[in-house]
C-alpha positions in Angstrom: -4.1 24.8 -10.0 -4.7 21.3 -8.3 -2.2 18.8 -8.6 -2.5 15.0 -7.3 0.5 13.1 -6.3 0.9 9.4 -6.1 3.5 8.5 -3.1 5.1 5.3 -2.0 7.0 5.2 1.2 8.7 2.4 3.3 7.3 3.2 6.8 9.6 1.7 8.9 11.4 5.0 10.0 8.7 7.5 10.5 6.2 8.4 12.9 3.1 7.3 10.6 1.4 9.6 7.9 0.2 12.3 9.3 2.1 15.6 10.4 3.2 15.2 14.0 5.4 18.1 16.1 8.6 15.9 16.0 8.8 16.1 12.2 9.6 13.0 11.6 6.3 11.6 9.3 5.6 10.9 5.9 3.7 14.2 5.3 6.3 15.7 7.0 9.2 14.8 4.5 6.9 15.4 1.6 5.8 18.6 2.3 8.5 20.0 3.1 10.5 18.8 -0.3 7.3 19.8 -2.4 8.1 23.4 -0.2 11.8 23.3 -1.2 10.5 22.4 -4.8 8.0 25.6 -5.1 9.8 27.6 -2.8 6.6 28.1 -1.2 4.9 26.7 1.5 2.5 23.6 0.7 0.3 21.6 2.6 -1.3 18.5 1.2 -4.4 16.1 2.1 -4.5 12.6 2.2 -6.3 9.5 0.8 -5.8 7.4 4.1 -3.9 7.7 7.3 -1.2 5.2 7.9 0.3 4.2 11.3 4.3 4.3 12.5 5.7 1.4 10.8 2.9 0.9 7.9 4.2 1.2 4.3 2.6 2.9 1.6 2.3 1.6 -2.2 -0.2 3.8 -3.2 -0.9 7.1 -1.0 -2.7 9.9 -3.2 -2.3 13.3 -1.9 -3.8 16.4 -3.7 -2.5 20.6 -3.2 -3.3 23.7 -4.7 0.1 24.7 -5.9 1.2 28.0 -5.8 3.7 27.6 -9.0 3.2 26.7 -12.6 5.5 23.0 -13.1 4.6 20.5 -15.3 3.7 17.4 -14.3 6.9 15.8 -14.8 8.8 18.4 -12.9 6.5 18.1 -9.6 7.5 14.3 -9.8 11.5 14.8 -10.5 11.9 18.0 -8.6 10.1 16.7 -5.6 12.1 13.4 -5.5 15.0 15.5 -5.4 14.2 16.7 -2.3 13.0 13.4 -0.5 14.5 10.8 1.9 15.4 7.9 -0.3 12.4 5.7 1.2 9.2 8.1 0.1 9.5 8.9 -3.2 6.6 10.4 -6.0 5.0 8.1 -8.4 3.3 10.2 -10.3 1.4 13.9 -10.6 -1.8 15.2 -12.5 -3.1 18.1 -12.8 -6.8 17.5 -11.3 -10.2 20.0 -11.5 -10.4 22.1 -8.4 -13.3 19.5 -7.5 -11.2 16.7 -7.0 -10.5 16.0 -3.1 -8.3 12.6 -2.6 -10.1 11.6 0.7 -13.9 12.3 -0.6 -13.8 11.8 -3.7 -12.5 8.1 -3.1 -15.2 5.5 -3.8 -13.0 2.8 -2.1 -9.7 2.0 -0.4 -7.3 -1.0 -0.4 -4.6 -2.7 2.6 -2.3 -5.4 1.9 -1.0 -7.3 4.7 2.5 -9.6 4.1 3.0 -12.5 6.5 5.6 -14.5 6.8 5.2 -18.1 8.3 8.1 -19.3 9.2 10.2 -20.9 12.4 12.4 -17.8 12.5 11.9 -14.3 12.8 12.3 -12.6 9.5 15.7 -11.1 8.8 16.2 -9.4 5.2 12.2 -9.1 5.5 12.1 -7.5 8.7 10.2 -4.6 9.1 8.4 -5.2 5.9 6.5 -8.5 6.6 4.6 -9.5 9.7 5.3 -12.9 11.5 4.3 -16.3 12.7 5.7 -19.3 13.6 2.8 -21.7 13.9 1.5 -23.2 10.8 -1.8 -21.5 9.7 -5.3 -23.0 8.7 -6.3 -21.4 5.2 -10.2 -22.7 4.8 -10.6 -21.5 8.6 -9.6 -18.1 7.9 -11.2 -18.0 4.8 -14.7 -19.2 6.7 -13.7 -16.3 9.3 -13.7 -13.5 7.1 -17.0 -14.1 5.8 -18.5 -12.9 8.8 -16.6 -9.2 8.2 -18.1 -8.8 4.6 -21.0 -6.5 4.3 -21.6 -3.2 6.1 -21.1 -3.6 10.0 -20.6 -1.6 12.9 -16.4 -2.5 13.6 -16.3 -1.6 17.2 -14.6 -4.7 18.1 -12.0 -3.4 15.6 -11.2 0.0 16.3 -8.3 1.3 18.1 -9.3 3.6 21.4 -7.7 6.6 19.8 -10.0 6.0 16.6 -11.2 9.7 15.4 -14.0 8.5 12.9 -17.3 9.9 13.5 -19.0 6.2 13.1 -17.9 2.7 13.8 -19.9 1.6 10.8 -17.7 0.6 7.6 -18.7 -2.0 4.2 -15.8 -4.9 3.5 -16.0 -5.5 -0.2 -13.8 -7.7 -0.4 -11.0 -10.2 1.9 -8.7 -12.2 0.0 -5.7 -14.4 1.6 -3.4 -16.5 -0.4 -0.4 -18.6 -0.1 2.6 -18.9 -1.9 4.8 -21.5 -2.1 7.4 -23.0 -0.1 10.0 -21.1 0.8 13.4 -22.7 0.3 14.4 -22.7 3.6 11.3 -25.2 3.0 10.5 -26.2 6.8 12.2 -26.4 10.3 10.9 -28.9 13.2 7.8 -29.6 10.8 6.6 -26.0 10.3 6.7 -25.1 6.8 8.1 -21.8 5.7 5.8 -19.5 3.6 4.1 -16.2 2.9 0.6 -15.3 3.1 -1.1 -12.2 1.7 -4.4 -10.6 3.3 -6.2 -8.4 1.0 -8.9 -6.0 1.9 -11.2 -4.0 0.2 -13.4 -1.2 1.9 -15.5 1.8 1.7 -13.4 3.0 4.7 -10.9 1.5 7.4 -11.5 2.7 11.6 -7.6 3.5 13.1 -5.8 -0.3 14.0 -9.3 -1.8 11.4 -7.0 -4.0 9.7 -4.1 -5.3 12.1 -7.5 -6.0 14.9 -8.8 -8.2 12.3 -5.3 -9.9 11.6 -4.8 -10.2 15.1 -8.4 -12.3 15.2 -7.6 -13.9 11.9 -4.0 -15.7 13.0 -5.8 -16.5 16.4 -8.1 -18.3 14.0 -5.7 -19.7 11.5 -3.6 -21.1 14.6 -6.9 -23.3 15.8 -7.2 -21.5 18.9 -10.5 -20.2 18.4 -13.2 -21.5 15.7 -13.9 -19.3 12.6 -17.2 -18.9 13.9 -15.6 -16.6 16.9 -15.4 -13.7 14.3 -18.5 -12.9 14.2 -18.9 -13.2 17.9 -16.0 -10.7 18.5 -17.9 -8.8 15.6 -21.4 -8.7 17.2 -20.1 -8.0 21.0 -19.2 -4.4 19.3 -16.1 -4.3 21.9 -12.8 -3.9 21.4 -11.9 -5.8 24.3 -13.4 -9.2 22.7 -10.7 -9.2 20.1 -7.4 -10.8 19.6 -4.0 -8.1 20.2 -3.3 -5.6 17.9 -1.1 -7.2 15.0 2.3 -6.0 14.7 2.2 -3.1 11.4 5.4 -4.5 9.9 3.5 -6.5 6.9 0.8 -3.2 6.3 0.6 -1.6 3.0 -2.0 1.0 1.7 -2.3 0.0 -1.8 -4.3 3.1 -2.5 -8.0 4.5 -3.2 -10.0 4.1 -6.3 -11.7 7.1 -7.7 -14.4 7.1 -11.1 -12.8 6.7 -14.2 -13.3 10.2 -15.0 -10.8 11.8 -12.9 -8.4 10.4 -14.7 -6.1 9.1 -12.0 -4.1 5.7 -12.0 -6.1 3.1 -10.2 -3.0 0.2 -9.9 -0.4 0.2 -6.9 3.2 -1.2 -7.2 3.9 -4.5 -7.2 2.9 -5.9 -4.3 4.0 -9.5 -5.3 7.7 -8.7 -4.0 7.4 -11.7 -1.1 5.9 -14.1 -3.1 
């Protein structure tokens, strides 16, 4: 029997998604409760990879499990055995068929920003940060160079283990909210900004290379235009710095209708 799980883990403690030797990841912790839970081994597969420090509103897993539970049960008993920052969503039964990383027609990032004079305090960890004012319709002009199917070179981390550099945007979104009310300090106003990606696929660092070029944008240091420079060169070394992960969030895949599988994340509206 194959079961899908729906996940959602604050990534601040753990070593990124994947297994490592110390432990200490997400599939880590959640395979070993699902283990406790069935009292057999079980070893899961993943929608999309996240980093050490990237959060997770959405992560869909899948297993063959070696036990009859009901669906229910896989969520409650599994929870039982989890830290208290991953916990299980949800669980369907799913046809043998069903694979949560190829059977995914898309996948969907969130990236939290603070703007703000100072450092984020009851935020930190969970947004990223800036202290310069940013230029919305510049990083709005930006991002329209990333749309379409491209060869992300420019954008992908030296470690990057996907057989080709070429990925499709969707669709980029970045809003604004309003003021905080710490309202402004020396003239810089206080607010958050939300990136939004959509993608057939995201290269390792994809996301927090193009925030790095975005903010170097939105900050008036280079013109929008220089995205699709860094984008054509086809090397990392043309882009801005990494981005810090603290403000990532995998809001999840999207799979056809007829697997039956919830297509929303959490709330990811929690800053605004």
């Amino acid at each position: 029997m194959r079961i899908a799980l729906g996940i959602t883990y604050n990534g601040q403690a753990y070593q990124g998604w994947q297994s490592q030797p110390s432990g200490n990841t997400v599939q880590d912790h959640l395979e070993a409760a699902l283990s406790r839970f069935a009292a057999s081994p079980i070893s899961t597969i993943c929608a999309g990879r996240t980093d050490a420090g990237v959060h997770g509103l959405m992560q869909v897993v899948h297993f063959d499990a070696p036990v009859e539970r009901t669906e229910a049960s896989w969520v409650r008993g599994t929870n039982t055995f989890l830290p208290k920052d991953i916990a299980v969503q949800w669980a369907r039964t799913v046809p043998d068929a069903f694979h949560s990383r190829a059977c995914a027609t898309s996948r969907r990032y969130g990236y939290a920003l603070l703007q703000s004079p100072v450092r984020p305090s009851v935020e930190a960890g969970r947004v990223g940060w800036v202290f310069q004012p940013l230029d919305l319709q510049a990083m709005e002009r930006a991002v329209q160079y990333l749309l379409g199917e491209h060869d992300f070179s420019s954008f992908r981390a030296a470690g990057c283990q996907a057989k080709s550099p070429v990925k499709t945007l969707y669709a980029i979104h970045i809003g604004r909210s309003a003021q905080r009310p710490s309202a402004s300090r020396d003239g810089v106003p206080s607010c958050y900004w939300r990136f939004d990606f959509q993608g057939s696929a995201f290269l390792h660092h994809m996301i927090r290379n193009i925030m790095g070029c975005l903010v170097v944008i939105g900050q008036g240091t280079k013109p929008p235009q220089w995205m699709q420079e860094v984008l054509q060169a086809r090397s990392r070394e043309t882009a801005a710095p990494t981005f810090s992960p603290d403000g990532l969030y995998f809001l999840g895949p999207q799979y056809d209708a007829h697997w039956g599988l919830p297509t929303e994340a959490i709330s990811f509206d929690w800053f605004a």
